[in-house]
N, CA and C of each residue as an Amber inpcrd file, in Angstrom:
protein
   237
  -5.9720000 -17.3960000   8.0690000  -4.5360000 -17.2050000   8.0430000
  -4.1200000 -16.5200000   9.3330000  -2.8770000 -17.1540000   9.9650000
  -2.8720000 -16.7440000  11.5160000  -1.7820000 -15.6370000  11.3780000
  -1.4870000 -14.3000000  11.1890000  -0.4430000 -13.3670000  11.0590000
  -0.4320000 -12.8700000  12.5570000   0.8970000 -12.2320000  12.4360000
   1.5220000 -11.6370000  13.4940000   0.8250000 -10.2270000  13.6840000
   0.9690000  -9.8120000  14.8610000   0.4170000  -8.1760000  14.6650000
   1.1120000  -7.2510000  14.3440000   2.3910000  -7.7500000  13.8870000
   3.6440000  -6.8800000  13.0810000   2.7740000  -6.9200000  11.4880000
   2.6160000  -8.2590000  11.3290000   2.0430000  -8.2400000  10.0340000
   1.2890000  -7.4340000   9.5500000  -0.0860000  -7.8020000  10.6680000
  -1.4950000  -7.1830000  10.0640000  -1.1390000  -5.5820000  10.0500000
  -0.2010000  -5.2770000  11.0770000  -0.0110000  -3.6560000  11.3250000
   0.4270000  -3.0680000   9.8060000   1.4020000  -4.1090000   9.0480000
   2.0740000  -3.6160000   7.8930000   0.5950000  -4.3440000   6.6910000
   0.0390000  -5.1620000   6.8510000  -0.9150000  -5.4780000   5.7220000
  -1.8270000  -4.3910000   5.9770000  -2.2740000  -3.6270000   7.0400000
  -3.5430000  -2.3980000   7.5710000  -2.8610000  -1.4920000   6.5520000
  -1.3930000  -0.8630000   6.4220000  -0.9250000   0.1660000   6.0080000
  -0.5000000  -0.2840000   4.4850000  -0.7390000  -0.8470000   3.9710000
  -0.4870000  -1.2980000   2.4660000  -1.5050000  -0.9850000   2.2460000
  -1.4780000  -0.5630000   0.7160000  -2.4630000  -0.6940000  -0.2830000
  -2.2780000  -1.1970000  -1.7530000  -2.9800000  -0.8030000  -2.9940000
  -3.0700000  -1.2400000  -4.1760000  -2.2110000  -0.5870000  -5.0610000
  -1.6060000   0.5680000  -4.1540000  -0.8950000   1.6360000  -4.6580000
   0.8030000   0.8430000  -4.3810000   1.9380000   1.1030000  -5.3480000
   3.2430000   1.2980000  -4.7230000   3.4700000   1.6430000  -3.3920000
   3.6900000   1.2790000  -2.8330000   4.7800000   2.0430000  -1.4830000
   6.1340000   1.3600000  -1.5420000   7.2530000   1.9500000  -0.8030000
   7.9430000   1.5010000  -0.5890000   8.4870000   1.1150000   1.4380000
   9.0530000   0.0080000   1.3070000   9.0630000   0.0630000   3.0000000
   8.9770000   1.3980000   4.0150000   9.8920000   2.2860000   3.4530000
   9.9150000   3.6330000   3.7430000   9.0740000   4.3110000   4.5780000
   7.8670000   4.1290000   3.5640000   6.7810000   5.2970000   3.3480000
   5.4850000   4.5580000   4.3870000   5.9460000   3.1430000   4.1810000
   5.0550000   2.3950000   5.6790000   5.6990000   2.3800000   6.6640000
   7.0750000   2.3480000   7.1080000   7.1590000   2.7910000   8.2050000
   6.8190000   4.0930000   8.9000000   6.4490000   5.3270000   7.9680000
   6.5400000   6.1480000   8.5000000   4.7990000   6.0310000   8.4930000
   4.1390000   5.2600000   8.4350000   3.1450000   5.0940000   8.8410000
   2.7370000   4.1520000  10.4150000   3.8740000   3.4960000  10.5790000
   3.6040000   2.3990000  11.7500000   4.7380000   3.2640000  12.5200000
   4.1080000   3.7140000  13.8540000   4.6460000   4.4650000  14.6390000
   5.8040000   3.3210000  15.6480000   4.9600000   2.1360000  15.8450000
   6.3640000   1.2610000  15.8220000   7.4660000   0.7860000  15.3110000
   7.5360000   0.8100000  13.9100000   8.4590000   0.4710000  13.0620000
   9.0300000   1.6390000  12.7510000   8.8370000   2.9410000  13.0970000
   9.8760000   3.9950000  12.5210000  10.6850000   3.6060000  13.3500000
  11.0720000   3.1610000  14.6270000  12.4430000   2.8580000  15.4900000
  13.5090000   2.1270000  14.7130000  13.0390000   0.7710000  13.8110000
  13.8110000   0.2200000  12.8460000  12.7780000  -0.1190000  11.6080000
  12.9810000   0.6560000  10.3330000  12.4490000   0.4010000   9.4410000
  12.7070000  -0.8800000   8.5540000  14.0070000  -1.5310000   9.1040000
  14.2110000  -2.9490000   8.4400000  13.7080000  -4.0260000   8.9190000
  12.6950000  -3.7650000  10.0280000  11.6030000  -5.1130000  10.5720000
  10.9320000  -5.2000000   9.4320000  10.1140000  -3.6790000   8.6080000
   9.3250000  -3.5220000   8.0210000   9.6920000  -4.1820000   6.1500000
  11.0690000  -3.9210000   5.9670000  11.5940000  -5.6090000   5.0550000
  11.0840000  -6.7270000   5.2320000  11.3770000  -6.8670000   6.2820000
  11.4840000  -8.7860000   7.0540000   9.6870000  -9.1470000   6.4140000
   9.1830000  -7.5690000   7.2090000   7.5070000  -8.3340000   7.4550000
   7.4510000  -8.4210000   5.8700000   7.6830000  -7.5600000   5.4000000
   6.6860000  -7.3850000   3.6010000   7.3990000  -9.1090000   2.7160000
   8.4470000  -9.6400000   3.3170000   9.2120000 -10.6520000   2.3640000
   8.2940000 -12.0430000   2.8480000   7.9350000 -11.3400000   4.3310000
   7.2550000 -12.4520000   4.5150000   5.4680000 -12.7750000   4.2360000
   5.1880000 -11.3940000   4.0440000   4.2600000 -11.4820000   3.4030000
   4.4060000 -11.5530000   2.1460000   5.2840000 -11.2190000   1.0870000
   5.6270000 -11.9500000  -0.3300000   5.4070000 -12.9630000  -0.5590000
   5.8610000 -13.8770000   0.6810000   5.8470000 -15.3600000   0.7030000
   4.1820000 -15.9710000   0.7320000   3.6990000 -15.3700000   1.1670000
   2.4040000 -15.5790000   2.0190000   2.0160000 -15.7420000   0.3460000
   2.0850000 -14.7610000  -0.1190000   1.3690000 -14.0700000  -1.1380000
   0.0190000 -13.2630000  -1.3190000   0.5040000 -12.5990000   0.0620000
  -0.3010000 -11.5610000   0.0590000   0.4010000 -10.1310000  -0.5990000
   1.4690000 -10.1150000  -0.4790000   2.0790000  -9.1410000  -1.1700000
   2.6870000  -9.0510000  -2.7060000   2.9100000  -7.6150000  -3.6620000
   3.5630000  -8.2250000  -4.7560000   4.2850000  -7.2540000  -5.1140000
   6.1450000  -7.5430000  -5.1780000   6.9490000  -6.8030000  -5.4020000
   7.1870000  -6.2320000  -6.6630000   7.4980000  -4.9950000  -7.1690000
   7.3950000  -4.5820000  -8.2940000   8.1450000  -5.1350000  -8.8480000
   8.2750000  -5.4040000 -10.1810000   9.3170000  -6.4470000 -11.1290000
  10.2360000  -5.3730000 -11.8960000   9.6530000  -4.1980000 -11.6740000
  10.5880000  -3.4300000 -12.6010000  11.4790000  -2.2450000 -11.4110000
  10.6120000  -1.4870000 -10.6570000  11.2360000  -0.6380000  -9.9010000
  11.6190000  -2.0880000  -8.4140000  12.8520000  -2.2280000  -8.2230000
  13.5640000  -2.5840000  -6.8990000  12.4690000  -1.7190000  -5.5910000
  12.3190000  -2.3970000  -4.8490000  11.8510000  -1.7520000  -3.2220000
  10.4580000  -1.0980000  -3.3440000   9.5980000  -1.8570000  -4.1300000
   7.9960000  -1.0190000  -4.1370000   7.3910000  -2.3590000  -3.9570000
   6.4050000  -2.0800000  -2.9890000   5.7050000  -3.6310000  -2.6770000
   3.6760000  -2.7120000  -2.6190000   3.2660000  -3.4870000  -3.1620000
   1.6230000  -3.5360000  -3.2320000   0.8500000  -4.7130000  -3.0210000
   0.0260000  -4.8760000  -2.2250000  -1.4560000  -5.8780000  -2.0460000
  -1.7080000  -6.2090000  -3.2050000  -1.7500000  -7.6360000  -2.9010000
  -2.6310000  -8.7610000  -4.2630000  -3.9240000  -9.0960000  -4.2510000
  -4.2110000  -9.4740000  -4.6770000  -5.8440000  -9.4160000  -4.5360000
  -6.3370000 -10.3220000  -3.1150000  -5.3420000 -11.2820000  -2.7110000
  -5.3960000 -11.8190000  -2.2200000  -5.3830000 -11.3270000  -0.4190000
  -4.4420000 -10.4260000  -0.6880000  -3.7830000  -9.6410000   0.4670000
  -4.9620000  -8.3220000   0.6620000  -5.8060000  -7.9710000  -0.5660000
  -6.5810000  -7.2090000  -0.0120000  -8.1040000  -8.0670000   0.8410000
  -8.1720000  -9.0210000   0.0480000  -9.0300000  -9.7790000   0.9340000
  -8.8530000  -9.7120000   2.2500000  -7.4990000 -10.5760000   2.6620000
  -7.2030000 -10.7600000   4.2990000  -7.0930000  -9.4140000   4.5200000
  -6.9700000  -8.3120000   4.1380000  -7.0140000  -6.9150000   4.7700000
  -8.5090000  -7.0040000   5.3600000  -9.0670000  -7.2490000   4.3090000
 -10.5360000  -6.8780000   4.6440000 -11.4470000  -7.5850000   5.8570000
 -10.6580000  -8.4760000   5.5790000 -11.1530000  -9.9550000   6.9100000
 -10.5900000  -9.4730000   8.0890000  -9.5070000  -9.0480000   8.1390000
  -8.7290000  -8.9550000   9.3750000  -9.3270000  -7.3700000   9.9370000
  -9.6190000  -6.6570000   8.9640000 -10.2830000  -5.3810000   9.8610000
 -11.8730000  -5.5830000  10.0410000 -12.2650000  -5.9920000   9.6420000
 -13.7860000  -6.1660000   9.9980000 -14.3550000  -7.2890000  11.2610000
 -12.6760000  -8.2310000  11.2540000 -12.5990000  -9.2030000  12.5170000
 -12.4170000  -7.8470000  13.5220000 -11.4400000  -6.9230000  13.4210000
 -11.4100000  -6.2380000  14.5480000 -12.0790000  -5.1670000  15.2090000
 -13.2030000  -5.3440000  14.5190000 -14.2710000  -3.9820000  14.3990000
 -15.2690000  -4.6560000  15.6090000
């Protein structure tokens, strides 16, 4: 799967846990400038389906099983 390095930057900082865009931008020292790239990327990783939006709380996004895979691929590619 060919992602952007906006992506992988926001799939590196996800986990299995809730977050909300928020709380990853303030993890990606690039995206605190505009935290609404960090929307764009997660919808588009929704799409991917690497990501999965909470159905009950609005604005909490977590890794699918799927999305932890390519986590895992994509950091061990960069190692």
């Amino acid at each position: 799967m060919n992602l952007t390095l906006q992506q992988q930057s926001v799939l590196s900082a996800l986990t299995t846990e809730w977050q909300s865009p928020v709380q990853l931008a303030e993890q990606l020292p690039q995206a605190s400038e505009n935290p609404l790239d960090v929307n764009r990327l997660l919808k588009d990783l929704l799409r991917d389906g690497l990501v999965q939006a909470n159905p009950v709380v609005l604005g909490l996004y977590r890794l699918t099983s799927l999305g932890t895979t390519i986590k895992k691929t994509e950091s061990s590619e960069n190692e």
